[in-house]
N, C-alpha and C positions, 0 to 999 in steps of 0.2 A: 279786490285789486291784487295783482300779483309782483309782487317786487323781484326784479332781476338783478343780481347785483353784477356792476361791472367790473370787468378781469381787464390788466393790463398787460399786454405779451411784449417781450423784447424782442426788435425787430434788427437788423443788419445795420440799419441806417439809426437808431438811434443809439445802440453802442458807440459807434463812430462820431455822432453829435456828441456821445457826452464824453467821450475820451478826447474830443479834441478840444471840449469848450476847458477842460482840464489843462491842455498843454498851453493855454493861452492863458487861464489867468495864474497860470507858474511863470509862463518864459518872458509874458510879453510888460515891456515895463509904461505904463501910460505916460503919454507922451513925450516918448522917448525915439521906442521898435515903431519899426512898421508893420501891419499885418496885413493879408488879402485871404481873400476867399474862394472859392475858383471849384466848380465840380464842372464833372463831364459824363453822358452817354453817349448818345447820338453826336453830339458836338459840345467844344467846350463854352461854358459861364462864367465870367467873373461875376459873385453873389457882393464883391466888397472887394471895393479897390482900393488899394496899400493906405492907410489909416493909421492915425495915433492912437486913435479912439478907440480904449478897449471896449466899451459898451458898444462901438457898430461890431467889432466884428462878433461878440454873442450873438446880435440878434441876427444877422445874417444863417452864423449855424443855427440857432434854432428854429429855423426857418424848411431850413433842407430837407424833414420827413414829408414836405409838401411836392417835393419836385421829382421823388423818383419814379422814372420809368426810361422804356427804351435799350440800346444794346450797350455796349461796352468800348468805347473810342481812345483806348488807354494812348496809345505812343504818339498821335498826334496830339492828342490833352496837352500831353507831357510837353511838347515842342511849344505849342498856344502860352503856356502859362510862363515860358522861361522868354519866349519874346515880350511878354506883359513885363516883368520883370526888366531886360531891355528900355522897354517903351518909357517905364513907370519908375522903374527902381533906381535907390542912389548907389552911385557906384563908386561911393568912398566907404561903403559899409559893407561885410560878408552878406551873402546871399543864402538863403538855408529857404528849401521847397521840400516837402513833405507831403507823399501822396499815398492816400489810400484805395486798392479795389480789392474786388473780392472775383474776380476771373479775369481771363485772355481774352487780349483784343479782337475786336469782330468787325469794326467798323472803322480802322485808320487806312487810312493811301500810302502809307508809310510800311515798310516792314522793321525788325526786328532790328536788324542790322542797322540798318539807315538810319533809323530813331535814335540807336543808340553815341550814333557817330557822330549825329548831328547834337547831341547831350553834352558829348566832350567837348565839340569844338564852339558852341554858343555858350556853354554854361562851365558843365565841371575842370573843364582847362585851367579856368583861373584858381588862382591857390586858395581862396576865400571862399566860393561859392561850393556849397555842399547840398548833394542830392539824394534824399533817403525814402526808398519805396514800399510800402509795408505791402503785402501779400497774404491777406488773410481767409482762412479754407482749403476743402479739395479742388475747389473750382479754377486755382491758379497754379498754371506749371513753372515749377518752382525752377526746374534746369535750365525753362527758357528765359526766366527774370535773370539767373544768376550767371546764363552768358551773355544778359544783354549787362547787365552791373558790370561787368570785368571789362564790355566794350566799351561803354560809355564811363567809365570810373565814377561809379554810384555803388552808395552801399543797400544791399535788397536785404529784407528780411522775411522769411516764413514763418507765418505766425498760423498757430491752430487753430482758432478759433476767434472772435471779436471780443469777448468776455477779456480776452490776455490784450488787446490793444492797447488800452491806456498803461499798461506795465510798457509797452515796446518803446509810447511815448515818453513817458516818465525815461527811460534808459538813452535817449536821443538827446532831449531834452538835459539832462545829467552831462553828455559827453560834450553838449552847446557849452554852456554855461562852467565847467569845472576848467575850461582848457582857451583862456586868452588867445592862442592861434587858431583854434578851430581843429585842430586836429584829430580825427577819428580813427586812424587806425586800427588800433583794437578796439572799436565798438563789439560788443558782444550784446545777445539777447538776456544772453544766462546774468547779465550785471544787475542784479538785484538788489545791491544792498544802499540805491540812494532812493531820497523821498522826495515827494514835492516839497516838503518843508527844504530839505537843503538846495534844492532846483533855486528856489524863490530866494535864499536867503545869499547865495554864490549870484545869481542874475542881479540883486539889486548891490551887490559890492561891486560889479562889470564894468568898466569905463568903454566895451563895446557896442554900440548901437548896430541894431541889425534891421535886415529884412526878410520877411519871411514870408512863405505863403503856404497856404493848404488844399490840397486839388485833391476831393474826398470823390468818389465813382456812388453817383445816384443811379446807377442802371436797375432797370427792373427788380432784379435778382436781389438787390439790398435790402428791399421788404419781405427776404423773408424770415420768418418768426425763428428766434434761435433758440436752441434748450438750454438750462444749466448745464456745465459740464459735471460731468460723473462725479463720483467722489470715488477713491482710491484704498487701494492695501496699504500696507505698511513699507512695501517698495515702491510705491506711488505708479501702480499700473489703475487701470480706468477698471472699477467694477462693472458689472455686464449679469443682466440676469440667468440663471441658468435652472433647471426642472430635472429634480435627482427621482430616481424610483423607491427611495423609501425617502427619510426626514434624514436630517441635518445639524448641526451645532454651532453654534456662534463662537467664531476664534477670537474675539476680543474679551467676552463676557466667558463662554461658557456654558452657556444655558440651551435647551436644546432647543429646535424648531417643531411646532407641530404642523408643517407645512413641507409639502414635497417643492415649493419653491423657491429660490434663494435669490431674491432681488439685485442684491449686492456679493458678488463672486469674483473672483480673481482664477482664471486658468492658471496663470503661470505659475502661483506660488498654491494652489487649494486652499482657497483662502473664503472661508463666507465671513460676512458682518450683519447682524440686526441692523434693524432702519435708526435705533434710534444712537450706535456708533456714524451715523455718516448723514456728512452736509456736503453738499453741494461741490465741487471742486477741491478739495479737501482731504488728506490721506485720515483715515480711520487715526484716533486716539486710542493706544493702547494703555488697558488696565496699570500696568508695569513695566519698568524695563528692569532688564540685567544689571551687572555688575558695570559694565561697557557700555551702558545706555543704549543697548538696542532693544527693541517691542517684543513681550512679552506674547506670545500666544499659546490659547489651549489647544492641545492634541489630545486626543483618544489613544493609550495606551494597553499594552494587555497583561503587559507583566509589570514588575517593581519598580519604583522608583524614587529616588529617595531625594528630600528638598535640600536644597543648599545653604539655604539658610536655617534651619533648624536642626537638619541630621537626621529626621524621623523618616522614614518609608510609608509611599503608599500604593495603591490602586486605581486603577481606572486613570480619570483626565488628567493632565497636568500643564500647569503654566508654565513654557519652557522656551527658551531662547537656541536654534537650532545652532547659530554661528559661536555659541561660547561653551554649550552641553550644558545650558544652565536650566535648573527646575526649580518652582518656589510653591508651595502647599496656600492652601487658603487661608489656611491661620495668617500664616507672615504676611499675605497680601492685607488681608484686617487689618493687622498690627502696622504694617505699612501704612494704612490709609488713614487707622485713628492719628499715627505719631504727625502725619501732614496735618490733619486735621488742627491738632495740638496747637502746634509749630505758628497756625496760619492765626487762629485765636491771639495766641500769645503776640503777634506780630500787631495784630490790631489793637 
């Protein structure tokens, strides 16, 4: 008998189930919020209509890697879910809809314009109701989201990849929750620095009750299988493999390659890393930094150079910081490592 062991692949539509099953037990306060559920292709679905009950709306997303196929019916979706809201919703509370897809529309009666004018005048008109549309991949044209956003006063966001979604909601979420009026103004992507612990912990101090809904795109295309993102140099560009004509050295360690191929490369800065400096989305961890705390990397030298911290000269590689002309010998890197080492003992 032969044992096949099974491999689990992340697909478009399950990043988006788990980033959104995220955004709901942060925002949503049981029986309190309202939530809904609502995808589109071909035509739009209400999966879970506006509810207390935080356990329907899980089970509804988790439900969703069952339903994708078909084309992409984004701006009529959009108009379906904001008359649900209409139909369904209370409208002594802000309104907040949250949609995800991962391409342009193919299948609405609506164009670009129309959609979005009709957004203003049923929905984002009112001072309360806020509309934030995530735009995840190369498969969505980002100039056309962000002059239908300015018609319809919606905030659009382009996002790289699915892997970063739950970061986009976590920052949505943060700008819900920290701001009693609702106000978003300067929502930014780049706002990194709140957690779902503070999400949750600002939502349940709230004396606002809301409604909310999520209109996720199950179109065909959501299945398909995503890779980790790269992992990165020390200025946080994407390594990229690349095939030298002789061998190579690892700028973090030092140590040299017996392979003409370098998995992990950075063009812009000549940058290689061994595999076992780099995880998955992640800038490479340098051995050391400078004086100025920036990463330390080895270069191939051909003449003198003398360490900064010890005063001694030497030859060949050097661990050196190009923005400060700083160099540091291997000794002091030891000595640096054991005095951590020390430090980290004594602490415990």
């Amino acid at each position: 008998m032969v044992l096949v062991r099974a491999t689990t692949q992340n697909t478009q539509i399950s990043c988006a189930i788990k980033a959104s099953n995220e955004l709901v037990k942060n925002l949503h306060r049981d029986g309190l919020d309202r939530g809904c559920i609502a995808t589109f292709n071909d035509s739009m679905v209400v999966r879970q209509s506006f509810t207390r009950d935080e356990a329907s709306l899980y089970r509804s997303l988790n439900g969703l890697s069952n339903v994708v196929s078909g084309g992409t019916r984004l701006y009529d979706s959009m108009i379906d879910v904001i008359k649900t809201f209409q139909r369904n919703g209370d409208r002594s509370r802000p309104w907040i809809l949250v949609v995800v897809t991962d391409g342009d529309d193919n299948r609405s009666s609506r164009g670009l314009k129309k959609c979005a004018e009709e957004i203003s005048r049923l929905f984002t008109k009112k001072s309360n109701n806020f509309l934030f549309v995530v735009g995840v991949g190369d498969g969505v044209d980002s100039t056309k989201m962000e002059q239908m956003a300015s018609i319809g006063n919606f905030i659009y966001f382009p996002v790289k990849d699915f892997y970063l979604l739950e970061l986009v909601f976590l920052t949505i979420a943060h700008e819900i929750t920290t701001s009693l009026s609702l106000s978003v103004g300067n929502i930014s992507v780049g706002n990194y620095s709140a957690s779902w612990a503070e999400v949750q912990r600002h939502r349940n101090l709230c004396q606002v009750a809301i409604d909310y809904a999520l209109l996720i795109d199950v179109s065909a295309s959501m299945n398909s299988v995503i890779r980790p993102p790269p992992p990165q140099c020390f200025e946080g560009h994407d390594l990229k493999k690349k095939y030298y004509e002789g061998c190579w050295y690892c700028d973090v360690c030092g140590k040299d390659s017996n392979s003409t191929v370098s998995q992990y490369h950075c063009e812009l800065c000549n940058f290689d890393a061994c595999s076992s400096h780099c995880k998955s989305g992640e800038e490479c961890k340098p051995e050391s930094t400078c004086r100025s705390r920036h990463p330390l990397r080895y270069t191939q030298t051909s003449g003198m150079w003398m360490c900064d911290e010890c005063g001694k000269y030497y030859y060949g590689k050097r661990l050196g910081c190009y923005k400060c002309d700083y160099d540091m010998c291997s000794t002091c890197l030891a000595k640096e490592d054991l005095s951590l080492l020390m430090t980290s003992l004594f602490i415990r």
